[in-house]
The first five atom37 places (N, CA, C, CB, O) and aatype in JSON, in Angstrom:
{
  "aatype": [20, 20, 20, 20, 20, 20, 20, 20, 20, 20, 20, 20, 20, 20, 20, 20, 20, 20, 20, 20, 20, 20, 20, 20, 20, 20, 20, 20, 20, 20, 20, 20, 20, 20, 20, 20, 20, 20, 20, 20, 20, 20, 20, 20, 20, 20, 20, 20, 20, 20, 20, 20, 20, 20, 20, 20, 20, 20, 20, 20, 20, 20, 20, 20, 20, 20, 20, 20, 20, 20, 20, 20, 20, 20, 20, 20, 20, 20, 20, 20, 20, 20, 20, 20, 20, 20, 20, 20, 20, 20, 20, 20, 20, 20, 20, 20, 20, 20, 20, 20, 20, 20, 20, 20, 20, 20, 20, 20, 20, 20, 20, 20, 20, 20, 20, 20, 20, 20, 20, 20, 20, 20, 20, 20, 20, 20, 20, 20, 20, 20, 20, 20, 20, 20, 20],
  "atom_mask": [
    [1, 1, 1, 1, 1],
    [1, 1, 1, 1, 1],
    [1, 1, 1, 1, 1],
    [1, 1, 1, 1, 1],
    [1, 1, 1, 1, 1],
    [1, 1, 1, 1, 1],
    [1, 1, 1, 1, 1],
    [1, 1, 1, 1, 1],
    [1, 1, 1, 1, 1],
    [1, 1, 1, 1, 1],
    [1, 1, 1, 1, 1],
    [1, 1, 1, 1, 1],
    [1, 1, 1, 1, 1],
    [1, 1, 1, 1, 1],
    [1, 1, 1, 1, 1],
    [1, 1, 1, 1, 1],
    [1, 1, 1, 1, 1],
    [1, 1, 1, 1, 1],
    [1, 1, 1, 1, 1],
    [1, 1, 1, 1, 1],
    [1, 1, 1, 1, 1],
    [1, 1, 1, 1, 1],
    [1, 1, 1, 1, 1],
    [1, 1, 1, 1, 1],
    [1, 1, 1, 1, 1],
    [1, 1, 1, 1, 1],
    [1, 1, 1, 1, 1],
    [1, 1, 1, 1, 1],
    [1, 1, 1, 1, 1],
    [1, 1, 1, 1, 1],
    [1, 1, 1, 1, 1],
    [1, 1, 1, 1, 1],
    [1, 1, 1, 1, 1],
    [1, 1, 1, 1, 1],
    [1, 1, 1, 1, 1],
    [1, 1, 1, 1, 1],
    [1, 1, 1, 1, 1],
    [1, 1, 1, 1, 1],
    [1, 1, 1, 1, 1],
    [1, 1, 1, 1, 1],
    [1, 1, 1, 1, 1],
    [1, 1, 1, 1, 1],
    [1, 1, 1, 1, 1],
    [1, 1, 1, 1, 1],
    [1, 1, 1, 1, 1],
    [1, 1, 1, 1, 1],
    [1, 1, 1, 1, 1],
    [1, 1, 1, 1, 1],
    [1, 1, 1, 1, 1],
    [1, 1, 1, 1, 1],
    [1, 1, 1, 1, 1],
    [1, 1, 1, 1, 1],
    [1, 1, 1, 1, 1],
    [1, 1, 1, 1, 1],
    [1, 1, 1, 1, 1],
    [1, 1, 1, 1, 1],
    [1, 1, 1, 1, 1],
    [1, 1, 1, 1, 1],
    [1, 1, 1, 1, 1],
    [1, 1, 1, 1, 1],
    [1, 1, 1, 1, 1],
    [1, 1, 1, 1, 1],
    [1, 1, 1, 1, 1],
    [1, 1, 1, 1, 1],
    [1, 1, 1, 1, 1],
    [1, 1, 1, 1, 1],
    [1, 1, 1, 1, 1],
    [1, 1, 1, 1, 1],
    [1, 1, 1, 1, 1],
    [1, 1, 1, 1, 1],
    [1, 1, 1, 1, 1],
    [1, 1, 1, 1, 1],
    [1, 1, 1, 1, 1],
    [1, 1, 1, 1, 1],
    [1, 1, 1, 1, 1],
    [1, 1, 1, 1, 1],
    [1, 1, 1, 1, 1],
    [1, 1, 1, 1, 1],
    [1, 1, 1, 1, 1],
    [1, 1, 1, 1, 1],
    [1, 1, 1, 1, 1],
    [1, 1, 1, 1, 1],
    [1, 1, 1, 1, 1],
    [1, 1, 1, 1, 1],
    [1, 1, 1, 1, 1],
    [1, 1, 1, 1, 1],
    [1, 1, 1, 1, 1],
    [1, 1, 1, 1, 1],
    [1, 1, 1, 1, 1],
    [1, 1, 1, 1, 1],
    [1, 1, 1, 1, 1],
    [1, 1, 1, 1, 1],
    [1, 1, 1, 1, 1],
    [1, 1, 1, 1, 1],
    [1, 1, 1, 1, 1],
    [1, 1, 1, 1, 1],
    [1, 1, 1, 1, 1],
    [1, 1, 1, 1, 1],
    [1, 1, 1, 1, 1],
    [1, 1, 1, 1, 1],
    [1, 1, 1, 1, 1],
    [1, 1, 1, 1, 1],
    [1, 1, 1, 1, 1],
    [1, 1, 1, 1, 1],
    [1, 1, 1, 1, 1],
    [1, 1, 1, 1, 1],
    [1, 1, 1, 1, 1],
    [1, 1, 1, 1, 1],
    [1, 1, 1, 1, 1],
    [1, 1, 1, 1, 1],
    [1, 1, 1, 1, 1],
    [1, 1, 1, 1, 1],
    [1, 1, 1, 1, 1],
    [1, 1, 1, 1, 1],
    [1, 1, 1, 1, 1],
    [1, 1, 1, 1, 1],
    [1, 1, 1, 1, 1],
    [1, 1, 1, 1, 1],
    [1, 1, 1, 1, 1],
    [1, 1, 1, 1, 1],
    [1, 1, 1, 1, 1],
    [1, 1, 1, 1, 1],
    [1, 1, 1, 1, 1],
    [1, 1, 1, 1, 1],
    [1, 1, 1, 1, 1],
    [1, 1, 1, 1, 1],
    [1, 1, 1, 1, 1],
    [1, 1, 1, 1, 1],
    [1, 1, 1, 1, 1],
    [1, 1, 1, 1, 1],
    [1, 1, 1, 1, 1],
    [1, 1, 1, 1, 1],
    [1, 1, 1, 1, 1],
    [1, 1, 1, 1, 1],
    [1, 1, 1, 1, 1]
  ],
  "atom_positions": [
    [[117.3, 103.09, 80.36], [116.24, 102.18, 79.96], [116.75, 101.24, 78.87], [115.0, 102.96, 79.47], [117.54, 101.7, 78.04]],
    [[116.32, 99.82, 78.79], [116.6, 98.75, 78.02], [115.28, 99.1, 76.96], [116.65, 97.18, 78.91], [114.34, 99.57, 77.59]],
    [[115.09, 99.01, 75.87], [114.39, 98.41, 74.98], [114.47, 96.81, 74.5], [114.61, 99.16, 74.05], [115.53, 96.25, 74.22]],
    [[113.18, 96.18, 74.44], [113.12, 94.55, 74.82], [112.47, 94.64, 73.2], [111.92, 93.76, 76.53], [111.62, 95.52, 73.03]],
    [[112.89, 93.68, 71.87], [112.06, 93.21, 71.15], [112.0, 91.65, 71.05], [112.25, 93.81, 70.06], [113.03, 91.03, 70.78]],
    [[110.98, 91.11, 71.23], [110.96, 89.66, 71.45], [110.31, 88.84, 70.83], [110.67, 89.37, 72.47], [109.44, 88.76, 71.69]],
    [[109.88, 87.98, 69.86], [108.64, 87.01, 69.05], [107.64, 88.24, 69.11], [107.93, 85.28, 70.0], [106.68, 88.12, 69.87]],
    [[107.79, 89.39, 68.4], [107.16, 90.21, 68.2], [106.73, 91.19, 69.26], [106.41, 89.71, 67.67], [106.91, 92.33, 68.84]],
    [[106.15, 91.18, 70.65], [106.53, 91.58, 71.5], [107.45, 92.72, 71.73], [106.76, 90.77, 71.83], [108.57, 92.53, 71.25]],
    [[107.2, 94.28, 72.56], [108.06, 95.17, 72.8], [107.71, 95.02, 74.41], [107.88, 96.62, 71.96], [106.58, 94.73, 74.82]],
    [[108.99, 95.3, 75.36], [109.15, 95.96, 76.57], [110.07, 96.83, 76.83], [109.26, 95.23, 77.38], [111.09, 96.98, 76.16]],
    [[109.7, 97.62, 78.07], [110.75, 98.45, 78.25], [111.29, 97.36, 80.04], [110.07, 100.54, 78.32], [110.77, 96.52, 80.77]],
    [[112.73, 98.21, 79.96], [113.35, 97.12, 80.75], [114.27, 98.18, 81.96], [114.46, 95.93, 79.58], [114.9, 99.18, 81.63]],
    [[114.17, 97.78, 83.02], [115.44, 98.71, 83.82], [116.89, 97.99, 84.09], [114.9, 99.15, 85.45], [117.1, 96.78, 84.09]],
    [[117.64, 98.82, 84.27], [118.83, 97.72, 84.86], [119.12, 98.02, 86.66], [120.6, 98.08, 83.82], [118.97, 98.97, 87.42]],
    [[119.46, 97.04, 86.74], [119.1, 97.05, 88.74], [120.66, 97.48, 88.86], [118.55, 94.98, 89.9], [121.25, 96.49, 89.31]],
    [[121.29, 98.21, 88.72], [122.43, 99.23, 88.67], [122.87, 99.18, 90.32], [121.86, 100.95, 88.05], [123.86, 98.53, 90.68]],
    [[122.26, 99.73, 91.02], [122.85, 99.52, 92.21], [123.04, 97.89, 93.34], [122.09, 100.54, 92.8], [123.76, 97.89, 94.34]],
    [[122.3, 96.77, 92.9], [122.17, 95.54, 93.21], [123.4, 94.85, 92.64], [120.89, 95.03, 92.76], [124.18, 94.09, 93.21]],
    [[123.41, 95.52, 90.64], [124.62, 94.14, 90.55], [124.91, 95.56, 89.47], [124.22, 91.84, 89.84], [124.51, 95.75, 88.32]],
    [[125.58, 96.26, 90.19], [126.48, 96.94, 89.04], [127.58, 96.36, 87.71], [127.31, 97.7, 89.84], [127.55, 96.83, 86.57]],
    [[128.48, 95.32, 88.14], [129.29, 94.5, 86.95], [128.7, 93.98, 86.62], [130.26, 93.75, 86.99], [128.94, 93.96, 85.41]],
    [[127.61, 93.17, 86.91], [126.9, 92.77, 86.28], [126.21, 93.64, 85.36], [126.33, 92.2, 86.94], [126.36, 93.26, 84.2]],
    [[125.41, 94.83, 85.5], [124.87, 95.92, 84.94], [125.87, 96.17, 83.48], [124.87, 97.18, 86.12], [125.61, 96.06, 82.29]],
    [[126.96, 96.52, 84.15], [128.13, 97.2, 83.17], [128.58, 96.38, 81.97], [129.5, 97.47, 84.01], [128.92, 96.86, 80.88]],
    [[128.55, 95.06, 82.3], [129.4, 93.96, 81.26], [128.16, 94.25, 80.5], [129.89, 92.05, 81.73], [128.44, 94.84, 79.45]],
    [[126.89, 94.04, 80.65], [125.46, 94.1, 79.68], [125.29, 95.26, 79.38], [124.1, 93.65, 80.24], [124.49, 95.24, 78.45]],
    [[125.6, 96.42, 79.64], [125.69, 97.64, 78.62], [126.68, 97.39, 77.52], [126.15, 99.0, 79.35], [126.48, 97.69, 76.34]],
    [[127.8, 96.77, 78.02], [128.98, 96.78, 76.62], [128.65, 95.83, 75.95], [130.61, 96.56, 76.83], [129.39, 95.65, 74.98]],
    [[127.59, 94.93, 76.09], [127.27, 94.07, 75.15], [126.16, 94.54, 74.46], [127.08, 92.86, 75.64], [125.69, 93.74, 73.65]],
    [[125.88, 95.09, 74.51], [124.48, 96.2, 73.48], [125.14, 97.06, 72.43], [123.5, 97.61, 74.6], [126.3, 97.46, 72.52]],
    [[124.46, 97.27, 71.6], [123.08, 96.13, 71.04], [123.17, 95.08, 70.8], [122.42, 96.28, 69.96], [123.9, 94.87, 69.83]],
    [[122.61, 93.97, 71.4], [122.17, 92.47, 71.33], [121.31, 91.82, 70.42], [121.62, 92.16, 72.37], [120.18, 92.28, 70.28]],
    [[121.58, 91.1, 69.95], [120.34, 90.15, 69.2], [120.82, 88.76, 69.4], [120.09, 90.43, 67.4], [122.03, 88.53, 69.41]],
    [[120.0, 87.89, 69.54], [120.15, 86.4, 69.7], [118.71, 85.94, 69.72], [120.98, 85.94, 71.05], [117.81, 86.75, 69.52]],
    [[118.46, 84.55, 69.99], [117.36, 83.76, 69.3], [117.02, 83.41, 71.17], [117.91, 82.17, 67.84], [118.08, 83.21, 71.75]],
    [[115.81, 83.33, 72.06], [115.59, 82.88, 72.7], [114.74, 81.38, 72.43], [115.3, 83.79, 73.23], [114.11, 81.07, 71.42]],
    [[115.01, 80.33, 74.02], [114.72, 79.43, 73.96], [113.61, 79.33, 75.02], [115.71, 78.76, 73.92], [113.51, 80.3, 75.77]],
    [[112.51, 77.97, 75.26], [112.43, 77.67, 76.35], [113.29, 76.76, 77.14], [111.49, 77.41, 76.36], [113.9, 75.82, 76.62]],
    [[113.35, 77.16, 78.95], [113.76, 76.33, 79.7], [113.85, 75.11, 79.21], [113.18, 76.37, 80.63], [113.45, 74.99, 78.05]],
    [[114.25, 74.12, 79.76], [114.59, 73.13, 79.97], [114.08, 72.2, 81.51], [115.83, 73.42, 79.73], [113.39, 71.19, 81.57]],
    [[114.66, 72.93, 82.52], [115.25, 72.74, 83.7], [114.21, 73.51, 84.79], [116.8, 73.31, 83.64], [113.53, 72.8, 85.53]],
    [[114.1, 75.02, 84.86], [113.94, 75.86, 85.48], [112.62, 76.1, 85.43], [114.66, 76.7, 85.25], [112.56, 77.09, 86.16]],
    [[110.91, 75.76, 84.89], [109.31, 76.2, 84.84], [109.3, 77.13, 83.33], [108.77, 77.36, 86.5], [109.59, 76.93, 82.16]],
    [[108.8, 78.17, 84.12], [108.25, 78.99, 82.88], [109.44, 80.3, 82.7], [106.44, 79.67, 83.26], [109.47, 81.17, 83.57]],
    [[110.01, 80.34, 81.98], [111.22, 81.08, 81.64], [111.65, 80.33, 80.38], [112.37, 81.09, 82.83], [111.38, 79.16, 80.08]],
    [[112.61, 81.53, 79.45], [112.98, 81.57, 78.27], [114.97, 82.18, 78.69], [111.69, 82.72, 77.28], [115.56, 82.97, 79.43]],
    [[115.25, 81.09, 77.55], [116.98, 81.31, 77.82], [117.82, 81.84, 76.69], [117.73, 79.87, 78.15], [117.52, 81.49, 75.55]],
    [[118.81, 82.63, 76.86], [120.12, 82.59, 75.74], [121.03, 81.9, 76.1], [120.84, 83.81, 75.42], [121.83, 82.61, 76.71]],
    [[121.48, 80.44, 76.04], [122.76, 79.71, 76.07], [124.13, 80.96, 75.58], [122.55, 78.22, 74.84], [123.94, 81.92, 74.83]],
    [[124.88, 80.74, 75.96], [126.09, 81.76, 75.79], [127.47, 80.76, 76.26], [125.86, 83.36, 76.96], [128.55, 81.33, 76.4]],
    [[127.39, 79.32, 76.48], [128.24, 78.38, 76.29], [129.23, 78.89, 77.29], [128.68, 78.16, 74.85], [129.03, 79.58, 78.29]],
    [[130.24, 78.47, 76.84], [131.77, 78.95, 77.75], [132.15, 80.18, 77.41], [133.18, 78.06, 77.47], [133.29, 80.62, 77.5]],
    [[131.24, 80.72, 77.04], [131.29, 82.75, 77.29], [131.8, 82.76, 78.6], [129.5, 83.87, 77.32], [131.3, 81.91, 79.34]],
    [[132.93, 83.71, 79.24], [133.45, 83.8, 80.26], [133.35, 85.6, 80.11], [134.89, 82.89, 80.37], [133.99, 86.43, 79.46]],
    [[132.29, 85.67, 81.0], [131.82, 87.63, 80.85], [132.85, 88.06, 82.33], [129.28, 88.19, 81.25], [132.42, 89.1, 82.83]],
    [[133.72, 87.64, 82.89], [134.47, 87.93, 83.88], [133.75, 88.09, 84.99], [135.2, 88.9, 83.65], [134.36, 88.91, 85.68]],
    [[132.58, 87.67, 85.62], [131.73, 88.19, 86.65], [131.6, 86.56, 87.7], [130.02, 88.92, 85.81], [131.72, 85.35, 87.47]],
    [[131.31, 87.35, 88.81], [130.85, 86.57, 90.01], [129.48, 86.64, 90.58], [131.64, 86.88, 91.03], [128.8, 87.51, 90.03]],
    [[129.06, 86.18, 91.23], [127.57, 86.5, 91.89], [127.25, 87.43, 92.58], [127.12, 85.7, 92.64], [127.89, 87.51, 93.63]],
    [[126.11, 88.57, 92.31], [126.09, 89.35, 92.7], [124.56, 89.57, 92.33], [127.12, 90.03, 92.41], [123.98, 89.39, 91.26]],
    [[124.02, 90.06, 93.73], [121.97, 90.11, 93.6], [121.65, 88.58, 93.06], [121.1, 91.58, 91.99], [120.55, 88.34, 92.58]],
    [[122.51, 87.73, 93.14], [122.04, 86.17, 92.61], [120.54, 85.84, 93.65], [123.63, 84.7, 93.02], [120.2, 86.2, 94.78]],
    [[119.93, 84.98, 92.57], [119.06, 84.46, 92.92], [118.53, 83.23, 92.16], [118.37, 85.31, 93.06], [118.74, 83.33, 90.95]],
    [[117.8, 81.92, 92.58], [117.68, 81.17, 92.08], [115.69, 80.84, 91.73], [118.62, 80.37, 92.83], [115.08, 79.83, 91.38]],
    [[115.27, 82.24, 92.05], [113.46, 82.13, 91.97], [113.4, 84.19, 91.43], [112.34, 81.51, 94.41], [113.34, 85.25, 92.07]],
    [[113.45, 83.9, 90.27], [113.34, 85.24, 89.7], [111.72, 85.27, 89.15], [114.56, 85.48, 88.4], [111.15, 84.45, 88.44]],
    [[111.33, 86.2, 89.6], [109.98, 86.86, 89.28], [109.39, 87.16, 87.52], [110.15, 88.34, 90.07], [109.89, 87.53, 86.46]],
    [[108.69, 86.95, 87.79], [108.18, 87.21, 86.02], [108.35, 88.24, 85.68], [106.77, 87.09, 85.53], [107.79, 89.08, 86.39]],
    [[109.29, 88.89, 84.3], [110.24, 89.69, 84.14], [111.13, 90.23, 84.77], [109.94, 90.29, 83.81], [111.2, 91.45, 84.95]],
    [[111.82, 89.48, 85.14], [113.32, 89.25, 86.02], [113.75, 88.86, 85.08], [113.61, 88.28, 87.31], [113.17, 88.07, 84.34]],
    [[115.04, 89.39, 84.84], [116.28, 88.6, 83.95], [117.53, 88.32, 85.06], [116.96, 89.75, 82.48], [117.89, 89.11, 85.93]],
    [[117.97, 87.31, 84.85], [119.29, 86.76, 85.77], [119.71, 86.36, 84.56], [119.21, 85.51, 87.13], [119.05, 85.99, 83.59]],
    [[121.41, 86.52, 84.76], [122.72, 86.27, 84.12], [122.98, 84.87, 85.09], [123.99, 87.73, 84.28], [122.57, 84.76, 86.25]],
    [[123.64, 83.95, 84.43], [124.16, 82.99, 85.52], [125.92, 82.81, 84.45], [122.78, 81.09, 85.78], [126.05, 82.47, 83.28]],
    [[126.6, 83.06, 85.1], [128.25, 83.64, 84.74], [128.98, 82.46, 84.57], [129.1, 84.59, 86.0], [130.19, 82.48, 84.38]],
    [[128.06, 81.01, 84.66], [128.99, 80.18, 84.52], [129.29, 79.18, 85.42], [129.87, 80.76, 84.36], [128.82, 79.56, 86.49]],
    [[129.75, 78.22, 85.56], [130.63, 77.66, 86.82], [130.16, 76.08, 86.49], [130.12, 78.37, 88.68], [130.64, 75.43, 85.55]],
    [[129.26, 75.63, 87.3], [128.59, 74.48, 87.24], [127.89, 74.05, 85.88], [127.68, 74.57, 88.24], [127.91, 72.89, 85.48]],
    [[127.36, 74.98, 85.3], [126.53, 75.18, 83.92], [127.2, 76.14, 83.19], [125.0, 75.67, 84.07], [128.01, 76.91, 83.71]],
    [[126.9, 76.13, 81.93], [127.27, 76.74, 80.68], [126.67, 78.19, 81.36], [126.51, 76.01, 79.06], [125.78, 78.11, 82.21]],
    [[127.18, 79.47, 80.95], [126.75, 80.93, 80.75], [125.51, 80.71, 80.45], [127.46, 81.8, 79.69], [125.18, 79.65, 79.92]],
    [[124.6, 81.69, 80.73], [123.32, 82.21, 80.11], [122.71, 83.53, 80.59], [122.29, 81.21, 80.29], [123.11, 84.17, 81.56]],
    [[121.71, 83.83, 79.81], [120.87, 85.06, 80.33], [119.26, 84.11, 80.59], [120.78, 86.61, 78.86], [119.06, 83.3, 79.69]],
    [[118.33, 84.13, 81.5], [117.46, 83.8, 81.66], [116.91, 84.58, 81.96], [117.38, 83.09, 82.08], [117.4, 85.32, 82.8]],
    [[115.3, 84.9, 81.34], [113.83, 85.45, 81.34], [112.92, 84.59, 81.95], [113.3, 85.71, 79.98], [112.49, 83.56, 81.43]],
    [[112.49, 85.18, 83.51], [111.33, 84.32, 84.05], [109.73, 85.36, 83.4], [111.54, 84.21, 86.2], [109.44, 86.55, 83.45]],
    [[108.95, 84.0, 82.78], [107.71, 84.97, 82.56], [106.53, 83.75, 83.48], [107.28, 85.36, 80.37], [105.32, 83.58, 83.3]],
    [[107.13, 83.31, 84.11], [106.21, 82.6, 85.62], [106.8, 82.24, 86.81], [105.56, 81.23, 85.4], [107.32, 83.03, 87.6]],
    [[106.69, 80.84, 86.97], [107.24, 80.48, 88.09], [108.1, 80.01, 87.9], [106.73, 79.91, 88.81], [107.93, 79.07, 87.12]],
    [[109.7, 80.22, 88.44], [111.08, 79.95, 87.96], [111.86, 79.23, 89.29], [111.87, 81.47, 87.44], [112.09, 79.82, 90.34]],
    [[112.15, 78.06, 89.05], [113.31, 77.43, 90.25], [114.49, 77.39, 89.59], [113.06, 75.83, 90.88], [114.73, 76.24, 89.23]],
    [[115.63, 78.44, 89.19], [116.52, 77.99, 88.19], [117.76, 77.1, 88.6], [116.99, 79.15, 87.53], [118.61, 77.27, 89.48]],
    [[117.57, 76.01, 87.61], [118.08, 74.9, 87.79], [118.66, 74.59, 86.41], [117.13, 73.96, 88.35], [118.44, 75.22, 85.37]],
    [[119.67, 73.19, 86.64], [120.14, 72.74, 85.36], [120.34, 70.95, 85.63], [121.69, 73.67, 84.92], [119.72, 70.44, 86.56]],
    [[121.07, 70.25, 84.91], [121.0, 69.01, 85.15], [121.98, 68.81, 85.95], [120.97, 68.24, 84.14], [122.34, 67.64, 86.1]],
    [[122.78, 70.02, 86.78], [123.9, 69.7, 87.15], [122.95, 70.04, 89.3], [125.52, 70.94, 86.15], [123.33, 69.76, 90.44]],
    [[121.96, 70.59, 88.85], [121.17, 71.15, 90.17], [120.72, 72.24, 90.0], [121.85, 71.29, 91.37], [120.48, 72.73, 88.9]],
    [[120.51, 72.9, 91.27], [119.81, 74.56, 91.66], [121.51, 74.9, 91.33], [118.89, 75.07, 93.83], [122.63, 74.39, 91.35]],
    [[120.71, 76.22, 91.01], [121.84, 77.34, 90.52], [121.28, 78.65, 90.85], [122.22, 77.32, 88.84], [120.06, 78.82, 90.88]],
    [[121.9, 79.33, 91.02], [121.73, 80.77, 91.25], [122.22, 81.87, 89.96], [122.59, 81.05, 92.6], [123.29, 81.64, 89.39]],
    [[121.36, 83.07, 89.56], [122.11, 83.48, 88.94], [121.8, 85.7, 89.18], [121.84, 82.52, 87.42], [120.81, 86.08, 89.8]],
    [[122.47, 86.38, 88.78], [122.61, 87.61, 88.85], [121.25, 88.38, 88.37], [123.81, 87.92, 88.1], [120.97, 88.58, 87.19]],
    [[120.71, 88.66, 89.12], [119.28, 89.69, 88.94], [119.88, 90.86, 88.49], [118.29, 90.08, 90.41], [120.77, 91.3, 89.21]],
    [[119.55, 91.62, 87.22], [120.32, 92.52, 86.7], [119.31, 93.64, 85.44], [121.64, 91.56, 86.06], [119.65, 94.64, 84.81]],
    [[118.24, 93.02, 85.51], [117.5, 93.57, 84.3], [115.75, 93.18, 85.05], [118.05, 92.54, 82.48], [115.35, 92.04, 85.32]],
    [[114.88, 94.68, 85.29], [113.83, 94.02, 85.0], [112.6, 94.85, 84.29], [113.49, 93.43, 86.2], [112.44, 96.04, 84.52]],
    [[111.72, 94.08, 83.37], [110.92, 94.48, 83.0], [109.69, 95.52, 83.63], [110.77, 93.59, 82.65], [109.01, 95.05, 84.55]],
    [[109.45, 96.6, 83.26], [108.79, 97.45, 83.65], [107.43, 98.23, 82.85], [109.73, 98.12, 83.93], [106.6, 99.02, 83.3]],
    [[107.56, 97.77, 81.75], [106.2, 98.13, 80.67], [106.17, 96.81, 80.2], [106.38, 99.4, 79.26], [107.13, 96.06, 80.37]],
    [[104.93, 96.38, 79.51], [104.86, 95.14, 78.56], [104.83, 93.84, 79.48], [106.21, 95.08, 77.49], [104.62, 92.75, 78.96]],
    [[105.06, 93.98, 80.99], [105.1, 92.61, 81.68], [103.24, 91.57, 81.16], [105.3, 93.13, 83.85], [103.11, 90.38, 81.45]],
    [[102.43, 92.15, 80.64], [101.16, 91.83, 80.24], [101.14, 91.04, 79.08], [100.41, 92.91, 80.05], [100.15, 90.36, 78.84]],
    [[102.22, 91.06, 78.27], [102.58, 90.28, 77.22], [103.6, 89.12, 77.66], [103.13, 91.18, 76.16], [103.86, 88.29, 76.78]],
    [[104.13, 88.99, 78.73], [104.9, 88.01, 79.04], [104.85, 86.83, 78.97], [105.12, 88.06, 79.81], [105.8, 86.22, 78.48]],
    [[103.39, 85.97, 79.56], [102.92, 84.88, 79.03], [102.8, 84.19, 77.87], [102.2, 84.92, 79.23], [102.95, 83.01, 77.55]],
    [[102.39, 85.49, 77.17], [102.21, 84.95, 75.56], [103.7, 84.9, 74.93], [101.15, 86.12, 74.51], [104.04, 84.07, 74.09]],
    [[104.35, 85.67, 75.32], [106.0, 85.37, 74.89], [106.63, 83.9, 74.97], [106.98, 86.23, 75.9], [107.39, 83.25, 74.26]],
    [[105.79, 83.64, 76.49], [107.12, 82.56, 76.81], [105.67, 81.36, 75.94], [107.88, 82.19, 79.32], [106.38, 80.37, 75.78]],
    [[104.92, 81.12, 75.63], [103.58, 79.76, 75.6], [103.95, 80.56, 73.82], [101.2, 79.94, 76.88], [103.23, 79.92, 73.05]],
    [[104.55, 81.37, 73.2], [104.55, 81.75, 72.2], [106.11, 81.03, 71.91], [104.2, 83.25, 72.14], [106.3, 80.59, 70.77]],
    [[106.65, 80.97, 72.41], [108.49, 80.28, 72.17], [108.55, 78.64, 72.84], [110.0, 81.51, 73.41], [109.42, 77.81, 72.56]],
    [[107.62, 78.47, 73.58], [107.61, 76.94, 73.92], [106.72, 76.09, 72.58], [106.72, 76.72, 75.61], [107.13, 75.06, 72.04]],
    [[105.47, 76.78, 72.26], [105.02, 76.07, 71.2], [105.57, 76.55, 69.91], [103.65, 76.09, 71.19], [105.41, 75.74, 69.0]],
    [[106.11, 77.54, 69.63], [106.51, 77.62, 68.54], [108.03, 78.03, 68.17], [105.67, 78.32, 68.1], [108.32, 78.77, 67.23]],
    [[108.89, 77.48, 69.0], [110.6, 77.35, 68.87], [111.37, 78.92, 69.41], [111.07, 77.02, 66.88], [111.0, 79.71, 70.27]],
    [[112.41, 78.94, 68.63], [113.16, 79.83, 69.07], [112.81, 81.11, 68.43], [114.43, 79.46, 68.91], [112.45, 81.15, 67.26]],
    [[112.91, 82.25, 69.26], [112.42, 83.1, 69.09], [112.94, 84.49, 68.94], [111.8, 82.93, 69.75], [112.82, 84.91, 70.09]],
    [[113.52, 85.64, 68.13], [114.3, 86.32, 68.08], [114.14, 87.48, 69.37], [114.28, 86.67, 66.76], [113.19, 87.86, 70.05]],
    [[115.35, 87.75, 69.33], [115.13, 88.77, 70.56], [116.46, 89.99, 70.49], [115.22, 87.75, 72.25], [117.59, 89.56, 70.3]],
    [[116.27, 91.36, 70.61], [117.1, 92.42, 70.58], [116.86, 93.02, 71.7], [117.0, 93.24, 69.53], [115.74, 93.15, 72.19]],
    [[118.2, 93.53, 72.29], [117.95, 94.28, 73.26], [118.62, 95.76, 72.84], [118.47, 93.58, 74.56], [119.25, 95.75, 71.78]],
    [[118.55, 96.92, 73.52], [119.14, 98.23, 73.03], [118.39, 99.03, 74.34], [118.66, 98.77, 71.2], [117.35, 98.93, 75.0]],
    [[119.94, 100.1, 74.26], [119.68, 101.33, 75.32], [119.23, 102.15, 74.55], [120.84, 101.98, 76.14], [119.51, 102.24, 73.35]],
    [[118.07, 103.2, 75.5], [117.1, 103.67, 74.98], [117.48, 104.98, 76.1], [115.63, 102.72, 74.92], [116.78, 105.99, 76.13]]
  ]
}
């Protein structure tokens, strides 16, 4: 189990282990996490961690480009900068470069009821801290 703390906000989180295992694995060795989430840009209602020319060694795997509200996708790079993206609505993930696809790897399983207010809580009021940790 993931523990989610977010703009105040707690969830608990699974990792989709058998869908995108390297994917799974590189995000265990990166725990414990903290970074500042954003809103989209590009993609509807979803919240992002930019992670730039972070090169996490991974390829596509369980990719998808319409992740469900509490879905997290990794997108590893290529066309667009690295990121982790949080859908808490309706998500076409995209960038200025186009549709993109990215690694379904994490999803929310308690707390999805607070999701809205997370993401209408980080669009009107900026960036928003966020920790993740195995539990």
């Amino acid at each position: 189990m993931i523990e989610i703390l977010a703009g105040g906000f707690a969830f608990k989180a699974k990792l989709e282990n058998e869908a995108a295992p390297k994917t799974c694995a590189r995000f265990l060795h990166m725990l414990p996490y903290s970074e500042r989430i954003i809103h989209v840009r590009w993609s509807g209602e979803g919240c992002w961690i930019p992670l730039g020319d972070t090169d996490l060694e991974l390829g596509f795997e369980n990719a998808t480009s319409y992740p469900a509200p509490g879905q997290f996708i990794l997108y590893p790079g290529g066309f667009s900068e690295t990121e982790i993206l949080l859908a808490y609505g309706g998500v076409n993930f995209a960038s200025k470069m186009g549709q993109l696809a990215g690694n379904h790897f994490l999803t929310i399983i308690e707390g999805l009821e607070s999701l809205p207010a997370l993401g209408k809580k980080v669009l009107w009021e900026g960036a928003q801290e966020i920790r993740f940790k195995q539990t």
